[in-house]
Backbone as ProteinMPNN parsed JSONL, in Angstrom:
{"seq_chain_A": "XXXXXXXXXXXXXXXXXXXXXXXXXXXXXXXXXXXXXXXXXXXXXXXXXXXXXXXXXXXXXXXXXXXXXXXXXXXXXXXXXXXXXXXXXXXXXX", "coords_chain_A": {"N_chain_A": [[9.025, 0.964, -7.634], [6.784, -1.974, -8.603], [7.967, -4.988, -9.385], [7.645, -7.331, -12.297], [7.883, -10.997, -11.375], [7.657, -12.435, -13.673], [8.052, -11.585, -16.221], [10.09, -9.658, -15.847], [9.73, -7.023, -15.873], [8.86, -3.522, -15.114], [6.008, -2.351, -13.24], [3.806, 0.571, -13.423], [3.424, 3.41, -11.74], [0.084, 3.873, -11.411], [-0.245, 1.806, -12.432], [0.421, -0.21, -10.596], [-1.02, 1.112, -8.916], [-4.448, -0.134, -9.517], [-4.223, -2.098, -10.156], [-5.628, -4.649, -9.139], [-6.707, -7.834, -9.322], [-4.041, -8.025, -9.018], [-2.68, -8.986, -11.383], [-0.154, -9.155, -14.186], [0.605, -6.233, -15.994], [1.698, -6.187, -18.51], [2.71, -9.202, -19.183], [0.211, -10.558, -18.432], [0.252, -12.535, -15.967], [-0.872, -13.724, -13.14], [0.796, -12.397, -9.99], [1.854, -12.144, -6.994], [1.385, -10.452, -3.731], [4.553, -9.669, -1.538], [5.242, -11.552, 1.463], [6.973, -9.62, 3.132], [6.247, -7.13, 2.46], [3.347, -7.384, 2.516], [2.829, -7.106, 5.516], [4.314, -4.536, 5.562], [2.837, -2.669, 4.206], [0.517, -3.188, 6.163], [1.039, -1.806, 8.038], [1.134, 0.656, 7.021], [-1.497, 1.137, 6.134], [-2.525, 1.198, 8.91], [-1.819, 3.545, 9.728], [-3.799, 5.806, 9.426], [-5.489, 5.462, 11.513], [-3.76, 5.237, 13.843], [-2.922, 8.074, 14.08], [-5.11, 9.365, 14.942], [-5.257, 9.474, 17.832], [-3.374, 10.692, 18.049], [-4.071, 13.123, 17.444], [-6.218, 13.651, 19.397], [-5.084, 13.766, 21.831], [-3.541, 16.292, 21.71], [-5.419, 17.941, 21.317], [-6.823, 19.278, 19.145], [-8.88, 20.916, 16.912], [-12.059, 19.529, 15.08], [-12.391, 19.639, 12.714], [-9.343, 19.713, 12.085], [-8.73, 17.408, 12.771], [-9.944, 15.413, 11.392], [-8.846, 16.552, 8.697], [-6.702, 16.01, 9.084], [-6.337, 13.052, 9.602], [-7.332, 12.123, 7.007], [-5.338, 13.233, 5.221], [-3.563, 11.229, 5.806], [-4.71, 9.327, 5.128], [-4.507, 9.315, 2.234], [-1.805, 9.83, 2.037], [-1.077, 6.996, 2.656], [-2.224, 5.653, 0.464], [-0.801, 7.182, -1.841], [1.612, 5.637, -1.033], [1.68, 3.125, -1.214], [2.456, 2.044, -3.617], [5.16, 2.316, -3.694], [6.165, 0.42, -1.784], [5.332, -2.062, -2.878], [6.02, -4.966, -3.42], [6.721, -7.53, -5.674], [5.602, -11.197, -6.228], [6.084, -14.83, -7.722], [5.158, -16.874, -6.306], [1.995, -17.499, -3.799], [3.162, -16.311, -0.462], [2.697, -17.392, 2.653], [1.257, -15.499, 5.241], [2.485, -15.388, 7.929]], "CA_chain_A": [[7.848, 0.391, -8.225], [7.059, -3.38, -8.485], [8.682, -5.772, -10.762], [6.855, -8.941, -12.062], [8.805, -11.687, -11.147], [7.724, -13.338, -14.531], [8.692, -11.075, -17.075], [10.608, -8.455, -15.299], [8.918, -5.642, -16.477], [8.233, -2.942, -14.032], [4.845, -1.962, -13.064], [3.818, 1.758, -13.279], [2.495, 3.765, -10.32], [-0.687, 3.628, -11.661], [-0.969, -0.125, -13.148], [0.374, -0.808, -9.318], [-2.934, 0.923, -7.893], [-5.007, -0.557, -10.584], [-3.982, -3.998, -9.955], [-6.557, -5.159, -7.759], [-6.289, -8.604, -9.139], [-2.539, -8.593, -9.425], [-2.357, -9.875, -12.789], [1.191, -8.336, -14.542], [-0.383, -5.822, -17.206], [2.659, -6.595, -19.4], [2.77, -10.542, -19.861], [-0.53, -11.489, -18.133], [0.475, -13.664, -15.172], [-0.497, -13.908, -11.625], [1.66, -12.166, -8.777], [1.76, -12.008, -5.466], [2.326, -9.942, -2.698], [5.353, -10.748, -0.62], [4.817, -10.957, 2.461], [7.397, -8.665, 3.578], [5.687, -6.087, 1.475], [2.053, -7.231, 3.168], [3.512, -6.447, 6.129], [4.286, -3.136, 5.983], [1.701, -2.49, 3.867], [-0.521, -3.572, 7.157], [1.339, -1.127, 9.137], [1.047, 1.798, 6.744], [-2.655, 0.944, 6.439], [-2.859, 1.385, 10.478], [-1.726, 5.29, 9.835], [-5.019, 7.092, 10.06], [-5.915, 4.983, 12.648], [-2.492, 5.811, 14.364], [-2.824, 9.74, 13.678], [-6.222, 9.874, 15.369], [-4.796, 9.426, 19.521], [-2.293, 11.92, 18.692], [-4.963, 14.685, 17.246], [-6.725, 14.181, 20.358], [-3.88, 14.47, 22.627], [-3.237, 17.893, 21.203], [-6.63, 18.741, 21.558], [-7.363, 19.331, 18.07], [-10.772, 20.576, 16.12], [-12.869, 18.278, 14.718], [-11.886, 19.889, 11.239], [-8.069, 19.309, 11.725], [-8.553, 16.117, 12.89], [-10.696, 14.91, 9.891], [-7.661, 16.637, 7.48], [-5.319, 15.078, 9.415], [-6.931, 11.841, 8.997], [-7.562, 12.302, 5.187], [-4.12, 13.22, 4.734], [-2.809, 9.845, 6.148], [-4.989, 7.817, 3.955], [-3.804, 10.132, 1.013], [-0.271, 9.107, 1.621], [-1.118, 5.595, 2.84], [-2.579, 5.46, -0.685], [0.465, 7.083, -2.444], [3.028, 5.525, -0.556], [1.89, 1.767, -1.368], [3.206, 1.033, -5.233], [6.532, 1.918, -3.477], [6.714, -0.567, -0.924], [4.716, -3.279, -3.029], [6.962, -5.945, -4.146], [5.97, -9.055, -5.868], [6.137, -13.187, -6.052], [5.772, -15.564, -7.988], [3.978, -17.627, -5.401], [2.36, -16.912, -2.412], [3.953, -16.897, 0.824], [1.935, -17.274, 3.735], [1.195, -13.755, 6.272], [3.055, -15.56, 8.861]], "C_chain_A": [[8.012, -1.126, -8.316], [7.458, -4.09, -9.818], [8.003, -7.326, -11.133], [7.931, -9.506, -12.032], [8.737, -12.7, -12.23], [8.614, -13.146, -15.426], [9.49, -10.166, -16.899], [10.312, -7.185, -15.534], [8.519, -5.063, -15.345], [7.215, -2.149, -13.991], [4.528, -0.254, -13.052], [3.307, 2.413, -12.192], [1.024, 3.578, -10.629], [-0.983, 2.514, -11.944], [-0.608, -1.028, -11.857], [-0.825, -0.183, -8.61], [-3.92, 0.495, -8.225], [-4.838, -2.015, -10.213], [-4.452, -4.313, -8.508], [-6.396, -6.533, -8.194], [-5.034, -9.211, -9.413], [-2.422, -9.539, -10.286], [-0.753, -9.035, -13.628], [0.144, -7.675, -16.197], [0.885, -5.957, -18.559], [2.408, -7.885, -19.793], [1.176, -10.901, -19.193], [-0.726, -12.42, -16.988], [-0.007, -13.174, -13.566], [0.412, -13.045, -10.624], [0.864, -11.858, -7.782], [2.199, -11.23, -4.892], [3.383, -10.619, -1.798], [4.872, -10.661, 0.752], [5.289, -9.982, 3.9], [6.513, -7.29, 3.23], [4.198, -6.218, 2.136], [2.279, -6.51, 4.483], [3.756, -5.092, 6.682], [3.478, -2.189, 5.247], [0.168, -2.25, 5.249], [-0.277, -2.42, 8.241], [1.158, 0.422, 8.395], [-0.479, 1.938, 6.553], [-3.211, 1.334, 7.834], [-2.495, 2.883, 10.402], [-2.878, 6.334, 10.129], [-5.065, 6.868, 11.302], [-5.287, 5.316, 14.051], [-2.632, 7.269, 15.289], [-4.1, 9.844, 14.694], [-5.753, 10.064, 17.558], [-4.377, 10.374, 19.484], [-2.711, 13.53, 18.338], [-5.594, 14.784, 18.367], [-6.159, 14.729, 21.511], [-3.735, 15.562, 22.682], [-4.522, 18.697, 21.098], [-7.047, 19.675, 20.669], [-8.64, 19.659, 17.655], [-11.011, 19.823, 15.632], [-12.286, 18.566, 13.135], [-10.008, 19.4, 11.293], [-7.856, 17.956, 12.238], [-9.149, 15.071, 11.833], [-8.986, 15.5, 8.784], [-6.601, 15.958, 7.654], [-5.646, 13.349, 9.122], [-6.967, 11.425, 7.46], [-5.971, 12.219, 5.155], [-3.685, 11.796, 5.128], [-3.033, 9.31, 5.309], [-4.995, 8.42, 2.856], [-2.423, 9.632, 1.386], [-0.037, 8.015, 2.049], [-1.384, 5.11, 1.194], [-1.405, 5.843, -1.91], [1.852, 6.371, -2.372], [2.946, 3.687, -1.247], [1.77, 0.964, -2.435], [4.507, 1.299, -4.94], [6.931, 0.946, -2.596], [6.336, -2.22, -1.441], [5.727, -3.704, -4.057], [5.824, -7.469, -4.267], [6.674, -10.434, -6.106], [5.512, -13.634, -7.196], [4.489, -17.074, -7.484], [3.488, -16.722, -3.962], [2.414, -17.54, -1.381], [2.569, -16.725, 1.618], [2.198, -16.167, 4.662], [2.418, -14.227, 7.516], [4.327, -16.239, 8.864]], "O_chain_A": [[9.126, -1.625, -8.156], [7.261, -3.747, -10.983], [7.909, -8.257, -10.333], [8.954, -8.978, -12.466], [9.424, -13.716, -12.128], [9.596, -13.845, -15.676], [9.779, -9.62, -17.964], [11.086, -6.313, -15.139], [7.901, -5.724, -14.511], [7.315, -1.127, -14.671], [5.434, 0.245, -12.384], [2.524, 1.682, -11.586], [0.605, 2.835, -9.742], [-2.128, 2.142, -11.69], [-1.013, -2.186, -11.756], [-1.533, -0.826, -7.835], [-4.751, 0.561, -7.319], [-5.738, -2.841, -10.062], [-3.986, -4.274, -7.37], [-5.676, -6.987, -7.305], [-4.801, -10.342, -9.839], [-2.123, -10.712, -10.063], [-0.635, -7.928, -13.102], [-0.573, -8.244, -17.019], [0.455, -5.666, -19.675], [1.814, -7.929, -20.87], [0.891, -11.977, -19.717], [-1.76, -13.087, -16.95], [0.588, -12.277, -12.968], [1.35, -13.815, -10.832], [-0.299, -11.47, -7.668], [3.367, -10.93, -5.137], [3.275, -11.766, -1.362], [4.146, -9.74, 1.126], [4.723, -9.684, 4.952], [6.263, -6.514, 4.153], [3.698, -5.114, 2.355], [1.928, -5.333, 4.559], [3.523, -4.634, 7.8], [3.412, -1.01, 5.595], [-0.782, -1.467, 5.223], [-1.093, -2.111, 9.11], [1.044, 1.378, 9.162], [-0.84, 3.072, 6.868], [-4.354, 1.788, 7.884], [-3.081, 3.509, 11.286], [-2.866, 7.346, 10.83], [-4.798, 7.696, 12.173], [-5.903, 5.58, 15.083], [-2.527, 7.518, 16.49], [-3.864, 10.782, 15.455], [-6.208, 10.972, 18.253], [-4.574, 11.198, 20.377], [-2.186, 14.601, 18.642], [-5.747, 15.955, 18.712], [-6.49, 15.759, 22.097], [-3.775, 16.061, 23.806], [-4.599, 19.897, 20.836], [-7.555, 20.736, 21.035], [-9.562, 18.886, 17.917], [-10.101, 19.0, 15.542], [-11.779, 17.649, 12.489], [-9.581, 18.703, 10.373], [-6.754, 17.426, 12.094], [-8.64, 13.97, 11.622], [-8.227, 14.668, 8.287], [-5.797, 15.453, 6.87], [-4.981, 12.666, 8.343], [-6.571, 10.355, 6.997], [-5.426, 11.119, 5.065], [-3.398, 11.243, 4.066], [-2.21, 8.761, 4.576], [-5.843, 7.847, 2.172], [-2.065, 8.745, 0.612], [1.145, 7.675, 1.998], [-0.696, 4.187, 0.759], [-1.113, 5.02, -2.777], [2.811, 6.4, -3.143], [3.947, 3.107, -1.667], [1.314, -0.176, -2.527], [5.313, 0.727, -5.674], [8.112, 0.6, -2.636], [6.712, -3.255, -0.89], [6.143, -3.154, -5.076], [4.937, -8.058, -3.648], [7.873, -10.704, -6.159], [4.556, -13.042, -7.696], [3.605, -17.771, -7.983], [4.053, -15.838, -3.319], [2.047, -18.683, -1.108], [1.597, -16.064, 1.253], [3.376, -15.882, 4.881], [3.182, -13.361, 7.941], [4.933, -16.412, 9.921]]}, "name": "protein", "num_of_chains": 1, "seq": "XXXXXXXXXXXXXXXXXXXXXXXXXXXXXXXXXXXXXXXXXXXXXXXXXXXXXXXXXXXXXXXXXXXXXXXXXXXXXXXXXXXXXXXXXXXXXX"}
C-alpha cells in the first residue's frame, strides 16, 4: 500500500482508490505519483485492451470475451493501490 512521503502514514486500500485528488487522508498534503509507479500503472491499464487479441485468437464467444475483458479491468482496478507509490514532488512521465 502507499506511504505518504510527508507523514509516513500508510494509505489504506480503499483511501488509495478514493484518492482521486491525491491529497494524504492522514495529514492533508499533496502527493504524487512516481513515475515509476505511473508507469506500470500505464501498462496494467493496457490489460483489457491486451486480453482482447488473445480472446479472438482462440476464437472465443462474444460472452467470454466480454467476462474476460471485465475481469481484467476488475484486477487492473484491484491491483493498482499495490503498485501505487508516492512523491513528494512530481517527476515528469519521461
Amino acid at each position: 500500500m502507499p506511504i505518504c512521503q510527508n507523514c509516513g502514514n500508510e494509505w489504506t486500500w480503499i483511501q488509495s482508490v478514493a484518492a482521486f485528488k491525491m491529497k494524504c487522508p492522514h495529514c492533508g498534503k499533496k502527493q504524487y505519483e512516481t513515475n515509476k509507479s505511473r508507469q506500470i500503472r500505464s501498462w496494467l491499464d493496457f490489460l483489457p485492451l491486451a486480453v482482447f487479441p488473445i480472446t479472438v485468437l482462440l476464437d472465443l464467444s462474444l460472452w467470454a470475451v466480454l467476462v474476460t475483458i471485465i475481469a481484467a479491468v476488475i484486477a487492473s482496478f484491484i491491483f493498482h493501490p499495490s503498485i501505487l507509490k508516492l512523491s513528494n514532488k512530481q517527476e515528469p512521465f519521461w
